[in-house]
C-alpha positions as CSV (number, residue, x, y, z in Angstrom):
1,X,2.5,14.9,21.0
2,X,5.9,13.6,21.0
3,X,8.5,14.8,19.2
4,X,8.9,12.0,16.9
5,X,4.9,12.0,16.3
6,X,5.4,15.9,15.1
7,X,8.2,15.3,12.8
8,X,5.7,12.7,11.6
9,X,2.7,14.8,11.3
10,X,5.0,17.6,9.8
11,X,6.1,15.0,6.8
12,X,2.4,13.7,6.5
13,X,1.2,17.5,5.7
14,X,3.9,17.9,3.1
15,X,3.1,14.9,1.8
16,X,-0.4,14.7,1.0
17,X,0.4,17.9,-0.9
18,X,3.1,16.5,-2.4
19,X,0.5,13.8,-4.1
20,X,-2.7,15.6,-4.7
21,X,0.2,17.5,-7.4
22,X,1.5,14.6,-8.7
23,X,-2.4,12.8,-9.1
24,X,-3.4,16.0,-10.7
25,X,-0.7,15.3,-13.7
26,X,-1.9,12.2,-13.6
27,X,-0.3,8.2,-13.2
28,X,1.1,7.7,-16.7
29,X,2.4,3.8,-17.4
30,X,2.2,2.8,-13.6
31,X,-0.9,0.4,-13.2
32,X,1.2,-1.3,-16.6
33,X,4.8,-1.5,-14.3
34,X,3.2,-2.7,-11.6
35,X,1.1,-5.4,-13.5
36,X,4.9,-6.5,-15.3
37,X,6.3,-6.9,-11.5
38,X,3.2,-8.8,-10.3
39,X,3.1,-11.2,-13.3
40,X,6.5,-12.8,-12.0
41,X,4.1,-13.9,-8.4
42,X,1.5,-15.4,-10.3
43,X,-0.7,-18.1,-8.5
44,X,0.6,-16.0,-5.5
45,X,-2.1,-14.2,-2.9
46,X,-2.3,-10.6,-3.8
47,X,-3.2,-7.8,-1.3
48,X,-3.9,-4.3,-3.1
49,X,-6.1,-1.7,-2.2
50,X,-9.3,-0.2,-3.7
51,X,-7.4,3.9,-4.2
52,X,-9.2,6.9,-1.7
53,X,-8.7,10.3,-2.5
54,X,-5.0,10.9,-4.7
55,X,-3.9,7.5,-3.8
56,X,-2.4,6.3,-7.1
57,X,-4.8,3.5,-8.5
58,X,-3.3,0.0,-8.5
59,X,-6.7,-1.7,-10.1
60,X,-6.0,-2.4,-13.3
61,X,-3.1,-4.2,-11.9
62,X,-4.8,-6.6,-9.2
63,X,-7.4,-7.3,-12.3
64,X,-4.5,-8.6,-14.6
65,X,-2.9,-10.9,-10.8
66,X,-3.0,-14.6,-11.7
67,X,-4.3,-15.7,-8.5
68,X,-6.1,-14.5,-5.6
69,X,-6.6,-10.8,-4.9
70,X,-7.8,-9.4,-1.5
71,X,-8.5,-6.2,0.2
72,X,-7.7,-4.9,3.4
73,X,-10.1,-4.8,6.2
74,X,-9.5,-2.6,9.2
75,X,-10.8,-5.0,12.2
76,X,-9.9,-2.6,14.9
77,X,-7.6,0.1,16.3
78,X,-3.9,-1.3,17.1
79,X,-4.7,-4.7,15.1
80,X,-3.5,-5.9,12.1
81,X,-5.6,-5.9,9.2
82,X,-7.4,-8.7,7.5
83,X,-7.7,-9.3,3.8
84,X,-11.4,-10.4,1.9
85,X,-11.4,-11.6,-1.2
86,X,-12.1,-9.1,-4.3
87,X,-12.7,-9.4,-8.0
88,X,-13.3,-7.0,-10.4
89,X,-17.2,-6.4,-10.0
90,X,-17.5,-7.5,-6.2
91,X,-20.0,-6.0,-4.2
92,X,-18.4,-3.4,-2.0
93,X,-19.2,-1.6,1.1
94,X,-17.7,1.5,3.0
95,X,-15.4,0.5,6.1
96,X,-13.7,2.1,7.8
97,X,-12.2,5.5,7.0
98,X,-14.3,5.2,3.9
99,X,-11.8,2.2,2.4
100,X,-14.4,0.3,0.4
101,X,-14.1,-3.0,0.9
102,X,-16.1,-6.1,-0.3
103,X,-19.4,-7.2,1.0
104,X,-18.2,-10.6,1.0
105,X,-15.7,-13.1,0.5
106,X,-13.0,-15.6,2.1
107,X,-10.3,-14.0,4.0
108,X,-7.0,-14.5,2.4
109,X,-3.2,-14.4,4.1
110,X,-1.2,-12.5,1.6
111,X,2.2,-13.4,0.4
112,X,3.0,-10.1,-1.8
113,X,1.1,-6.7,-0.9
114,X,0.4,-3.1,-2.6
115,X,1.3,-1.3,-0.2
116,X,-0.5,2.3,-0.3
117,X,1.6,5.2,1.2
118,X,2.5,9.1,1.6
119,X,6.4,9.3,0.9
120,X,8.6,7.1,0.6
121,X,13.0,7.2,0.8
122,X,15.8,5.2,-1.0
123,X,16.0,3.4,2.1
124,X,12.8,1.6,1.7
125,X,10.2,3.3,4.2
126,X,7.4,4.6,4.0
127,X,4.8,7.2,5.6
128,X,2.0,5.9,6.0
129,X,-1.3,7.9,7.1
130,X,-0.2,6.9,10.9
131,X,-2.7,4.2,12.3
132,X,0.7,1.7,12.0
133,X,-2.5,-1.1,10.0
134,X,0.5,-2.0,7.4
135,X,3.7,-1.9,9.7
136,X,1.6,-4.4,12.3
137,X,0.3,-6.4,9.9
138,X,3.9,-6.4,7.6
139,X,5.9,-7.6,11.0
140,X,3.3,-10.6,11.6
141,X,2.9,-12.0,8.4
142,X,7.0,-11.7,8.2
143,X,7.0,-13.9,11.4
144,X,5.2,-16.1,9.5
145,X,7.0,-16.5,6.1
146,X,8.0,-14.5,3.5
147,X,6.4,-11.9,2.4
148,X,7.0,-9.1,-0.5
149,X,5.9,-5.9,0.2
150,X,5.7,-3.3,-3.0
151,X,5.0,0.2,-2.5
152,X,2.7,2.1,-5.5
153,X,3.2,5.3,-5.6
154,X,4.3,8.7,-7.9
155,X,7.5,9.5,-8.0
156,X,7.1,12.9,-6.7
157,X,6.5,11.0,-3.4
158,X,9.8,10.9,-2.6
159,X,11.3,12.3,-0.5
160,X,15.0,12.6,1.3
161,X,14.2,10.4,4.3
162,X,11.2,9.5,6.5
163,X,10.7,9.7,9.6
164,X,10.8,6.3,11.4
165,X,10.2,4.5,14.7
166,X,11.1,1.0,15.8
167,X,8.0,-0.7,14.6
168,X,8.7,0.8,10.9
169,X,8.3,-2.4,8.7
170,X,10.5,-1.1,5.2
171,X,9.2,-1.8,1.3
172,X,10.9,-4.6,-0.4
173,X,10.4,-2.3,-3.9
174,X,8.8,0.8,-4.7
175,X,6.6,0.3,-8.3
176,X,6.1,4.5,-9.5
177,X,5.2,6.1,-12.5
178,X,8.8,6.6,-13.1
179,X,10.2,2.7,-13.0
180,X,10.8,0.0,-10.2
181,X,13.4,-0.1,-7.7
182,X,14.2,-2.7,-5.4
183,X,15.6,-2.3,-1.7
């Protein structure tokens, strides 16, 4: 393991403890904040996520989106992932890792995405759970157009700085229990 990669797996540890505190007090207003930041894209393609473990839960907020709402797919190790369609009520299956993700539907391209991390930093990164699916997926669809990219999170996830590499794709805003901020 490199060093970089055990600075990385360090933070990651810390992390995940980190959030399974701050899920345990619970996610407050957050699913509303996020919802008030996503009205202003409406019509746009939505990513979110359907939440695992202490992931804070972003569904009442892609329910409220005006527009079309996917969820990532994991197609295969080192590729970017695909979005499917979702709706409140879709038919979902386990993929990979456990995500659930629907049964069916069109594949979407994103133009803003809830983005699901560990930490994140004033600077705009954020530690993810190491498979690089987001940073891959951020830097092609940025080569492509633009693209808004909004961290969920608590904000007990923050932390000082994370650790980052090269292919590190950074948050346009952070949405947290706490408020919004912009990068």
């Amino acid at each position: 393991m490199t060093d970089q990669a055990s600075v990385k797996a360090a933070a990651r540890q810390a992390a995940f403890a980190a959030r399974k505190a701050a899920f345990a007090a619970g996610q407050g207003q957050a699913a509303e904040l996020l919802a008030d930041v996503l009205a202003a894209y409406r019509g746009a393609v939505l990513s979110g996520y359907m939440p695992m473990r202490t992931e804070i839960d972003p569904l009442p907020a892609m329910a409220a989106h005006q527009g079309p709402v996917g969820v990532p797919v994991i197609i295969g190790p080192a590729q970017p992932l695909r979005f499917r369609e979702w709706s409140p009520g879709s038919a979902m299956l386990a993929g990979d890792f456990g995500a659930l993700i629907p049964a069916e539907g069109g594949w979407l391209e994103p133009a803003v995405l809830i983005v699901p991390l560990l930490a994140f930093d004033a600077r705009g990164y954020r530690l993810g759970y190491g498979g690089g699916f987001y940073d891959r997926t951020l830097e092609g669809l940025r080569a492509r157009g633009p693209v808004l990219a909004v961290g969920f999170a608590f904000a007990a996830q923050e932390v000082a700085a994370v650790p980052i590499d090269a292919t590190d794709q950074r948050l346009d805003m952070i949405v947290t229990d706490q408020g919004v901020r912009r990068f």
